[in-house]
C-alpha positions in Angstrom: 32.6 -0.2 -14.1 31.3 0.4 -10.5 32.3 -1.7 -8.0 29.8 -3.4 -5.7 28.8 -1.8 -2.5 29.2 -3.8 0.6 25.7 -4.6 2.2 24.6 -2.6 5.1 22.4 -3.4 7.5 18.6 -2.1 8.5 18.1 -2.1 11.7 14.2 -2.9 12.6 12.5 -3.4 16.1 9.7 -6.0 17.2 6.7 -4.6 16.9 4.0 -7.3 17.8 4.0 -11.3 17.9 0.1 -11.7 15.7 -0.3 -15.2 16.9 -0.6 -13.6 20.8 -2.5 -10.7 19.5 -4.7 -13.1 18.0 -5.2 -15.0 21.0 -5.7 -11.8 23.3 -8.9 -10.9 21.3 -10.0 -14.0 20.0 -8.8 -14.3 16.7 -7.5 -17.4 16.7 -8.8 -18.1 12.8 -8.8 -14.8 11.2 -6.6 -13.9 8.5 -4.2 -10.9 8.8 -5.2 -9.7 5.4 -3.7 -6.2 5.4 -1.5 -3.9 7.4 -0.2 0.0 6.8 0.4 3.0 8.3 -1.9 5.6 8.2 -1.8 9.0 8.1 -1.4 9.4 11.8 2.0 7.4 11.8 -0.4 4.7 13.4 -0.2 1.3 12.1 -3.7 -0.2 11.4 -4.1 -4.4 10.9 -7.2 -5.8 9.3 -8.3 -9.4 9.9 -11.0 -10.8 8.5 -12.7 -13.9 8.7 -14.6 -15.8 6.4 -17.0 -18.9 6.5 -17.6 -20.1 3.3 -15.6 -20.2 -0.1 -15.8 -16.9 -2.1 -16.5 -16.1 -5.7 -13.0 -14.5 -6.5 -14.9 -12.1 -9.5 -18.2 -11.0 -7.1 -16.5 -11.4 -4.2 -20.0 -11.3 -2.4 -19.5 -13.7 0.4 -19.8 -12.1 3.7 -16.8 -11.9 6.0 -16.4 -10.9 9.5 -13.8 -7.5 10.1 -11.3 -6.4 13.0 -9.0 -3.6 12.8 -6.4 -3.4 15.0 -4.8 0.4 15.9 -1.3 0.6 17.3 -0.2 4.0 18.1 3.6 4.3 18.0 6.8 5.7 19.6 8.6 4.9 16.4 11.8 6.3 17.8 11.8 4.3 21.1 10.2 1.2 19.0 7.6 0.8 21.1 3.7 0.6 20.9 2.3 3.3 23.5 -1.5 1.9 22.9 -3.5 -0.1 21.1 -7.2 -0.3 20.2 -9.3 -3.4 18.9 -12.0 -2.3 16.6 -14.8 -5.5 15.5 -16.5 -3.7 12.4 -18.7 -7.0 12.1 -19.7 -8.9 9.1 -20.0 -6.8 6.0 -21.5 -8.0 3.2 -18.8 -8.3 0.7 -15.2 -9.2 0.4 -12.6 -6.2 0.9 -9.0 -7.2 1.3 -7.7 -3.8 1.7 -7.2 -1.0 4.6 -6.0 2.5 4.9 -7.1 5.1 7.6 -8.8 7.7 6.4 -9.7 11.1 9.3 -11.3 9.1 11.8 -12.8 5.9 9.7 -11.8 3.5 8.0 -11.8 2.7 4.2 -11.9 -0.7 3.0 -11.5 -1.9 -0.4 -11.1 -4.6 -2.9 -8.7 -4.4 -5.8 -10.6 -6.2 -8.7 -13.9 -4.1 -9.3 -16.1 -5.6 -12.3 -18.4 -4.0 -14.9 -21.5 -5.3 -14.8 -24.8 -4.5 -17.0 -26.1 -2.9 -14.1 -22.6 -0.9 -13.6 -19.4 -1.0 -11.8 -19.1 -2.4 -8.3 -18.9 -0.6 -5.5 -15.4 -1.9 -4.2 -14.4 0.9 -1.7 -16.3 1.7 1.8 -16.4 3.9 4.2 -16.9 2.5 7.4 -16.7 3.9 11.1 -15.2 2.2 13.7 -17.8 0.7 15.0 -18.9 -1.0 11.6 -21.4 1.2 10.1 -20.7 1.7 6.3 -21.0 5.3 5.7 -20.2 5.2 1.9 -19.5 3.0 -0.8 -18.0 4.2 -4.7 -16.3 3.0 -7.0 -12.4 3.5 -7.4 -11.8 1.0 -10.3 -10.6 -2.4 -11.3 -6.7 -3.4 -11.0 -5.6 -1.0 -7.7 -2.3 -1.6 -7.0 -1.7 0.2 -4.3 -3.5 3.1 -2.0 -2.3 5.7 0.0 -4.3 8.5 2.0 -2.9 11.9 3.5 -3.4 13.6 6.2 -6.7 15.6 4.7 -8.1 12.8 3.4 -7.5 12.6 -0.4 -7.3 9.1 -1.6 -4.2 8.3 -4.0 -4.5 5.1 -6.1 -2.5 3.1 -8.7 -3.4 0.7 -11.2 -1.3 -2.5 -12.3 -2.0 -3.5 -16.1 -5.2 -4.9 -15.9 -6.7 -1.6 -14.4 -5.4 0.4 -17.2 -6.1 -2.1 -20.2 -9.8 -3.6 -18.8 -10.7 -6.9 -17.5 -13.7 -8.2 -15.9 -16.3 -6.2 -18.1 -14.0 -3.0 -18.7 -13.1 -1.9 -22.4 -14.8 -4.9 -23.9 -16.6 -3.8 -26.8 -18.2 -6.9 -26.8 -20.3 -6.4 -23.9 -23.9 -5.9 -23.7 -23.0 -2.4 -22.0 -21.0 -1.8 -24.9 -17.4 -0.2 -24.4 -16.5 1.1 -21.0 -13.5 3.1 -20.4 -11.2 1.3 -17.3 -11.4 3.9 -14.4 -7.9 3.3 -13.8 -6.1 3.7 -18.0 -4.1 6.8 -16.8 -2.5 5.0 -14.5 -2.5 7.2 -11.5 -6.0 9.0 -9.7 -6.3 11.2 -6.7 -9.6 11.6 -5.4 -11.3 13.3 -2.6 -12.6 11.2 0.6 -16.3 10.5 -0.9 -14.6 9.4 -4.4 -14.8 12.0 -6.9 -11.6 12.5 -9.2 -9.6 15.3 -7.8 -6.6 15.0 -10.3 -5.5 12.1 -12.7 -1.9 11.6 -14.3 -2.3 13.2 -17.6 1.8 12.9 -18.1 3.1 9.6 -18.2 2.4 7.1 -20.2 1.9 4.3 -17.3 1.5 0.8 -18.1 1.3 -0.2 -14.4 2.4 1.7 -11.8 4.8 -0.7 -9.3 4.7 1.3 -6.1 3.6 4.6 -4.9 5.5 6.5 -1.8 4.5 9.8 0.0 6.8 12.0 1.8 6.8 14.1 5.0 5.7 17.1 3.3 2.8 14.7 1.4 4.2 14.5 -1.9 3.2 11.9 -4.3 6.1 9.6 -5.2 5.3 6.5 -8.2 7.1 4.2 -9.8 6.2 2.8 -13.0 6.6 0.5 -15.8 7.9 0.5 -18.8 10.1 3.1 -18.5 11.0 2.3 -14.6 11.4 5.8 -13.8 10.7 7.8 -10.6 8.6 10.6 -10.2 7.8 13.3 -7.6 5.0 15.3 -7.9 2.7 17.8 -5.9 0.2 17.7 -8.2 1.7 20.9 -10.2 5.2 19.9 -10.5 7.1 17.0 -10.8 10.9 16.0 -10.7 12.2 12.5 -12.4 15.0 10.4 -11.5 16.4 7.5 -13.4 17.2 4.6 -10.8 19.0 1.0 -11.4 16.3 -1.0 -10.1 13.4 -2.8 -12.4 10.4 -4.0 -11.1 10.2 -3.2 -7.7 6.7 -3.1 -5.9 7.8 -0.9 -2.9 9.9 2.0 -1.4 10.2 4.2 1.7 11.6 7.9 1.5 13.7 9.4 4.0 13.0 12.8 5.4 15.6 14.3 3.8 13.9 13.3 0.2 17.0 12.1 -1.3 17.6 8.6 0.4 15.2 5.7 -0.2 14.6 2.1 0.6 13.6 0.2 -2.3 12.3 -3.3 -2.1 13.8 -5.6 -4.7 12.9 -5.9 -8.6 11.8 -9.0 -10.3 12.4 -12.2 -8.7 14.2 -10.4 -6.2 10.9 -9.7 -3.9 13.0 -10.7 -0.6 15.4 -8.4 -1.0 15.9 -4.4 0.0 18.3 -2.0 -1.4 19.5 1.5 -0.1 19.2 4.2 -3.0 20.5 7.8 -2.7 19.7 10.7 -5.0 22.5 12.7 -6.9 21.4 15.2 -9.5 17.9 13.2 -11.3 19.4 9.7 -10.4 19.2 7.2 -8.1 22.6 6.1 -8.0 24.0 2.5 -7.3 21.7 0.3 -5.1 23.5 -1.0 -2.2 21.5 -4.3 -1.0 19.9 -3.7 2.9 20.0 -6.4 5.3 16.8 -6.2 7.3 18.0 -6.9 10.9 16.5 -7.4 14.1 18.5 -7.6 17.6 21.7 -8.9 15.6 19.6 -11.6 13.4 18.7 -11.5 10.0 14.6 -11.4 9.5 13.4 -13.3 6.7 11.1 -10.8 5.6 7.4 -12.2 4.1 5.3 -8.8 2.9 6.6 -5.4 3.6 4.5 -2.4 3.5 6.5 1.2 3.0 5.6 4.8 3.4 6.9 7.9 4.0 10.0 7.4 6.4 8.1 4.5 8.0 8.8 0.8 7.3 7.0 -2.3 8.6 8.1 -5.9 7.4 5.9 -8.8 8.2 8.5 -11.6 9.3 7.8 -15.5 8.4 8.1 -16.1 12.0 4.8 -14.2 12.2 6.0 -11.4 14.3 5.6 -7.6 12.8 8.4 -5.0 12.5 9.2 -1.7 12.2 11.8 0.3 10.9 12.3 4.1 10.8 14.0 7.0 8.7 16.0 9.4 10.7 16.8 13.3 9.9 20.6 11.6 9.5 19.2 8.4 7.6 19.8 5.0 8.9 
């Protein structure tokens, strides 16, 4: 029987109090409604503010838009510039933001089937608020990542792969409608066509999605809460002692990984490290921050790059180095 490892610190640095950023460009009442890093190593913050109750299937009430773009010296933990971008009111609610080349893409994760069609819930949109395209990318995304060239990655939690909201319902006046998102796992190219769907593994949701430094496609899925790295061709799989966890960062030298906790178990991190094809005994990470302990309230994990969204409202970051942690 292994013996419990000793907890080891993660060392973070402040990024940004949002209550002053808020109040620097008028913001006072918008919503921080998502934050990532994009494929620049930027970090990107969309608030949005809405008026009026929404219709949580349709969605259709308008909402006001700002992105927020913090270019980083990740090593020195410090923001070298940032840009304010007001993409105005658009007229539909999307909760979701990842940098894609030199736009935007917003999108929503529920997407209903209508008799008319599916919904449009992913846009293309400039920076200064014209929407250049809208598609479809499904009902049920979990989670979305976009590289460097612009291919869109997404992953689907149950719903997404077993229909909801006007998907596989034979009882429908549109009749039966395969869900976009049954295998699981899509990559598509920047205006939304399929580029390459997991054909592979029999995904019931996929938790959590990771890319590397060299762009692979990490996942983690349920029910058989395995880990898989793929470049689209070929794959490697590692058992791991975690269940249910929604979110991981990989270090550069791919064999070291943060893993946010599993079920009920959301506020904690643990440290993971490769030997052979498994993860081998978690050892829990204490996210720290000048000496203090930060009670962490959303994380969001990529690549080498970590940013944790303290209760105190104050964003930090955290970083992978060639010699870990």
């Amino acid at each position: 029987m292994n013996k419990p490892i000793k907890a080891k610190n993660l060392p973070l640095f402040s990024i940004i109090d949002l209550d002053q950023l808020r109040r620097e460009n008028h913001l006072e009442d918008a919503v921080l409604s998502d934050f990532s890093m994009g494929w620049d190593q930027k970090i990107y913050l969309l608030f949005k503010q809405t008026a009026e109750s929404q219709d949580k299937i349709t969605a259709k009430t308008p909402a006001d838009y700002t992105v927020a773009e913090l270019k980083m010296d990740w090593a020195g933990g410090e923001i070298l510039d940032m840009a304010v971008f007001p993409l105005g009111r658009l007229k539909f609610q999307l909760h979701y933001l990842r940098a894609i080349g030199e736009n935007f893409l917003l999108f929503r994760a529920r997407c209903a089937y209508r008799e008319n069609g599916p919904e449009q819930n992913a846009w293309t949109v400039s920076r200064n608020g014209a929407v250049l395209s809208r598609f479809c990318l499904g009902d049920g995304i979990q989670n979305c990542a976009v590289k460097a060239d612009g291919t869109i990655i997404t992953s689907y939690f149950d719903e997404g792969v077993f229909g909801n909201y006007g998907w596989a319902d034979p009882r429908s006046a549109h009749g039966y409608v395969p869900p976009v998102g049954e295998c699981g796992l899509i990559a598509w190219t920047p205006e939304g066509i399929p580029l390459w769907k997991n054909e592979k593994y029999s995904i019931y949701d996929c938790y959590a999605i990771s890319l590397d430094e060299e762009e692979n496609l990490w996942f983690y899925y349920y029910d058989e809460f395995r880990l898989v790295r793929t470049n689209f061709k070929e794959d490697a799989v590692f058992e791991l002692p975690i269940e249910g966890s929604g979110a991981f960062s990989v270090a550069p030298s791919g064999n070291a990984f943060l893993f946010q906790g599993g079920y009920q178990q959301r506020d904690k991190f643990y440290f993971l490290t490769a030997h052979g094809d498994r993860l081998g005994q978690k050892q829990e990470a204490i996210p720290t921050c000048d000496g203090n302990k930060v009670a962490v309230e959303r994380c969001s994990l990529l690549r080498s790059r970590m940013l944790f969204l303290g209760k105190n409202g104050v964003l930090y970051g955290g970083i992978w180095g060639s010699d870990g942690l």
